[in-house]
MIGU-158424 format. One line per 4 residues: for each residue x, y negated, z of C-alpha. Coordinates in Angstrom, 1 decimal, padded with zeros to 4 digits. Layout:
X,Y,Z ~ ... $
***
This chain:
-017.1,018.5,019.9 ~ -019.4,016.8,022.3 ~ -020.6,013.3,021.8 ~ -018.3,011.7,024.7 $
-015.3,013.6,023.0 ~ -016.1,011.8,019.8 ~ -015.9,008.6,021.6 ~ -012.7,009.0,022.9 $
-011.3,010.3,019.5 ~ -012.9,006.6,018.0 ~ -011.6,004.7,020.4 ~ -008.1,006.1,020.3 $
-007.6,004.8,016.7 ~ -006.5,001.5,016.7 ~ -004.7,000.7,013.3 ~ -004.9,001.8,010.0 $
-002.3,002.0,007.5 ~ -003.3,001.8,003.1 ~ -000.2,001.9,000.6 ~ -001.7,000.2,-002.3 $
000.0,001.7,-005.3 ~ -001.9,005.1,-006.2 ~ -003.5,004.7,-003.7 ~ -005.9,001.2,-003.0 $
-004.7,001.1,-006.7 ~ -006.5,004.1,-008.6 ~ -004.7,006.0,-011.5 ~ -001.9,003.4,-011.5 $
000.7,000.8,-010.0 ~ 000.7,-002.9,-009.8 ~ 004.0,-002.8,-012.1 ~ 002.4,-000.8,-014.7 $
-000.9,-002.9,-014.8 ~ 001.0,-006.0,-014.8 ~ 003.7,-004.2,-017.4 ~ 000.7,-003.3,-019.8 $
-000.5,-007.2,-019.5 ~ 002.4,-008.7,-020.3 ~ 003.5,-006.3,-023.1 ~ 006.3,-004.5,-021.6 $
004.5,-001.2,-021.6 ~ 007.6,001.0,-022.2 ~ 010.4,-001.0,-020.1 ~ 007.8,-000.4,-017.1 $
006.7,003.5,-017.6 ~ 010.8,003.8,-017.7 ~ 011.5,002.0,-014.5 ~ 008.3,003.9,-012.3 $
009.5,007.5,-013.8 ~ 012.6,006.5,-012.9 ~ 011.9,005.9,-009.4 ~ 009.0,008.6,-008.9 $
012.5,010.9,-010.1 ~ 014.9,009.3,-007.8 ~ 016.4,008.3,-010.5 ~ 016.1,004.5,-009.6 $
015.7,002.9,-005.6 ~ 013.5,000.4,-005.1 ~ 015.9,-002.1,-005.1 ~ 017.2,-001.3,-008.7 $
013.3,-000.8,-009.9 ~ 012.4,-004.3,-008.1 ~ 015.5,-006.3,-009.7 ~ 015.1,-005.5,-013.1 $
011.2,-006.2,-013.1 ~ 011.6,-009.7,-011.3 ~ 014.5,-010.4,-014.2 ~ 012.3,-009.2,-017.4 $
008.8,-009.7,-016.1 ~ 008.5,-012.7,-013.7 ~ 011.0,-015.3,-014.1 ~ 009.4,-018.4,-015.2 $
005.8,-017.3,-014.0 ~ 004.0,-018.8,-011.9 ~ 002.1,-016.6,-008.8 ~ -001.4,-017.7,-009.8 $
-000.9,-017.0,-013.4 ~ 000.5,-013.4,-012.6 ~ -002.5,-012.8,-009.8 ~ -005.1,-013.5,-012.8 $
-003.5,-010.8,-014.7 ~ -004.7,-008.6,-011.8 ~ -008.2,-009.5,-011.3 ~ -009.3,-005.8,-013.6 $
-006.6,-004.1,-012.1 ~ -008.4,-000.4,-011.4 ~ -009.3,000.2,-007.5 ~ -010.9,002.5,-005.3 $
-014.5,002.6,-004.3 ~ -015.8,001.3,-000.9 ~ -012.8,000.0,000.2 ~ -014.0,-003.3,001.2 $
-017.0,-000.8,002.9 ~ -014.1,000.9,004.9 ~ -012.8,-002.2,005.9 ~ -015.3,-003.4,007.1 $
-016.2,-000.3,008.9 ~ -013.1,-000.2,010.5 ~ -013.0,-003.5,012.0 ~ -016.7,-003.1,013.9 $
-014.5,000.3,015.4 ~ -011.8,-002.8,016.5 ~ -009.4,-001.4,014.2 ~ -007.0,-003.1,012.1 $
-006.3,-002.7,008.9 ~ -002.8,-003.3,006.7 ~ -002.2,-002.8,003.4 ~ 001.5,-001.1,003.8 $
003.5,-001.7,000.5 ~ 006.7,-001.4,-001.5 ~ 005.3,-003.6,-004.7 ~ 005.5,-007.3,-005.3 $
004.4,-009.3,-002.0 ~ 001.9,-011.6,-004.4 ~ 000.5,-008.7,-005.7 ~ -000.5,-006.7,-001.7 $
-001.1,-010.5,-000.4 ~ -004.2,-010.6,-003.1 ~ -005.4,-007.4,-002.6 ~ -005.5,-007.7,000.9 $
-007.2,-010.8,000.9 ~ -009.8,-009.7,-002.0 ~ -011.1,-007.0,000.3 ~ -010.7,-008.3,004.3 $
-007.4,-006.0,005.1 ~ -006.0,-008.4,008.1 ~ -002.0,-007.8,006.7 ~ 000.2,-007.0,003.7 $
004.0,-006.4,003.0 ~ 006.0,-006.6,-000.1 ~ 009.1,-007.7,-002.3 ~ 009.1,-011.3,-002.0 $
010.6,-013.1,-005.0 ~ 012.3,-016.0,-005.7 ~ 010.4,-019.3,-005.8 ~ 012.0,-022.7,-008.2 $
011.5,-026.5,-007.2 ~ 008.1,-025.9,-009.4 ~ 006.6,-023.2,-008.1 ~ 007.7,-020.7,-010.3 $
009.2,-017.4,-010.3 ~ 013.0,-017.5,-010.6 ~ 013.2,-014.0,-011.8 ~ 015.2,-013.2,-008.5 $
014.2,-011.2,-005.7 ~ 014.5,-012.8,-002.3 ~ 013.5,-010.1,-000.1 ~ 014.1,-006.3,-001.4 $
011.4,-004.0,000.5 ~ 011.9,-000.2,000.2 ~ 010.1,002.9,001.7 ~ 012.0,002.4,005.0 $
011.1,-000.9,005.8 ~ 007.5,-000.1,004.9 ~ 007.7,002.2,007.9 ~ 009.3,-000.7,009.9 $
006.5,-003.0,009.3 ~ 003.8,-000.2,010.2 ~ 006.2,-000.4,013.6 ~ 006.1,-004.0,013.9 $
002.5,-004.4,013.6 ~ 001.9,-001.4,016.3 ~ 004.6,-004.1,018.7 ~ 001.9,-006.9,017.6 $
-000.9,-005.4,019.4 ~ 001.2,-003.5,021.9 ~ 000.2,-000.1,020.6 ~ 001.6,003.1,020.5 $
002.0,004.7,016.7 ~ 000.2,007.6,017.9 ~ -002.8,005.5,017.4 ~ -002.2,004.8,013.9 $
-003.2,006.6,011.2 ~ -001.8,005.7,007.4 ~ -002.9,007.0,003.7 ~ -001.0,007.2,000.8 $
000.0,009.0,-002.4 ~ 003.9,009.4,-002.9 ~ 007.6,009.1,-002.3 ~ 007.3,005.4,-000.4 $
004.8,007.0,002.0 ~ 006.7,009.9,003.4 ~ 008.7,008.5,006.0 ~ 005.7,006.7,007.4 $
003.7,009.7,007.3 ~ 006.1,011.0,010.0 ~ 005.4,008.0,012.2 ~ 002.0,007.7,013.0 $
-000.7,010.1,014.5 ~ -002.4,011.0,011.4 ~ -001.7,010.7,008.2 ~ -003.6,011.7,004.9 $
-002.4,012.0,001.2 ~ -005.3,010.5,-001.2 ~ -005.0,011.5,-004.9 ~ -001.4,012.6,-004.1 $
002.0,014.2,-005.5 ~ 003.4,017.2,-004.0 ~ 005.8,016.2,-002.0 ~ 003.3,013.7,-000.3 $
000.4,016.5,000.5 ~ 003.6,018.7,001.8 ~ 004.6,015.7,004.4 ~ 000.8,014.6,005.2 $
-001.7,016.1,008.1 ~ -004.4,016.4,005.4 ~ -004.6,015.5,001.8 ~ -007.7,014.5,-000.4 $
-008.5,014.0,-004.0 ~ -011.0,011.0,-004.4 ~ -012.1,008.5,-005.9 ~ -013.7,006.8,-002.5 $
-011.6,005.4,000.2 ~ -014.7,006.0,002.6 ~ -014.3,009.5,001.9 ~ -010.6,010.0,002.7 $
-011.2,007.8,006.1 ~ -013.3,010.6,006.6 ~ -010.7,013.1,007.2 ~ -009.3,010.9,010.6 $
-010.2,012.8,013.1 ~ -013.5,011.7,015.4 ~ -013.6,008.4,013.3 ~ -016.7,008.7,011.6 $
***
């Protein structure tokens, strides 16, 4: 490839998509950490094997955790709880990376909206998505969920943030792991599956085991 050719391919990129759960999130999910924290260990590893088997939507998953796990908590209370929650290296070094390339960068997620807000704001991501939840007179969590988000409209708000900045899909490329990232991988211009399940590295144009973020961007082609 010649050197003008790899400055097309850079500048054709022009957002980037990161699921958080196994993913941003190494070796885990934001239900399990926050399941292990508040000493529901077993009701949690039930719902996610449920879900990673079909066995459970989103919706069903995302109910019964608001009920048993949030309801009467408060969002900064349950955002402490995450603070050693197990990540991936360099991401705020991709990030960061990306943007002087003018790219954005949006962390694309089915889990708990407080949870993907957090993240993204802990490492510079410029958006987030996510099951919002109820909110009481006092701040707290009613144990409701007022907004349900599932795999489908994760691939809606990767659309709506290429309608943002007026850009086709084909400039986007997205990474993620499992069954919420599939139908986005068939959306964008390049996707890769980072520490992934089957299904995922089947549906993806690459796939990657690592523990570095940097490393997976890598695989985009003419980005680096």
């Amino acid at each position: 490839m010649e050197y003008s050719d790899i400055i097309d391919a850079r500048s054709h990129w022009r957002l980037a998509g990161f699921d958080l759960d196994g993913t941003l999130v190494y070796g885990t999910t934001v239900l399990l950490h926050l399941g292990s924290k508040l000493g529901e260990v077993e009701f949690v590893q039930s719902l996610v094997s449920g879900y990673e088997s079909y066995k459970f939507t989103n919706r069903e998953v995302s109910t019964a955790a608001a009920s048993k796990l949030f309801g009467g908590k408060h969002k900064d209370d349950l955002i402490k709880l995450l603070d050693d929650i197990p990540s991936l290296d360099k991401i705020q070094e991709t990030v960061h990376i990306l943007k002087s390339h003018e790219i954005r960068s949006v962390v694309a997620s089915v889990t708990f909206g407080f949870a993907s807000e957090w993240f993204a704001k802990r490492f510079g991501f410029d958006g987030s998505s996510g099951i919002e939840l109820a909110v009481d007179s006092d701040g707290n969590y009613t144990g409701e969920v007022a907004e349900h988000f599932d795999e489908l409209d994760k691939r809606k708000f990767m659309i709506k943030q290429c309608r943002d900045m007026a850009i086709s899909t084909s400039e986007v490329f997205y990474i993620g792991d499992s069954r919420s990232d599939i139908p986005t991988f068939g959306l964008v211009g390049f996707s890769i599956a980072l520490n992934a399940n089957a299904p995922a590295r089947a549906a993806a144009s690459r796939a990657i085991n690592s523990r570095s973020l940097l490393e997976a961007v890598g695989l985009v082609p003419g980005l680096l």
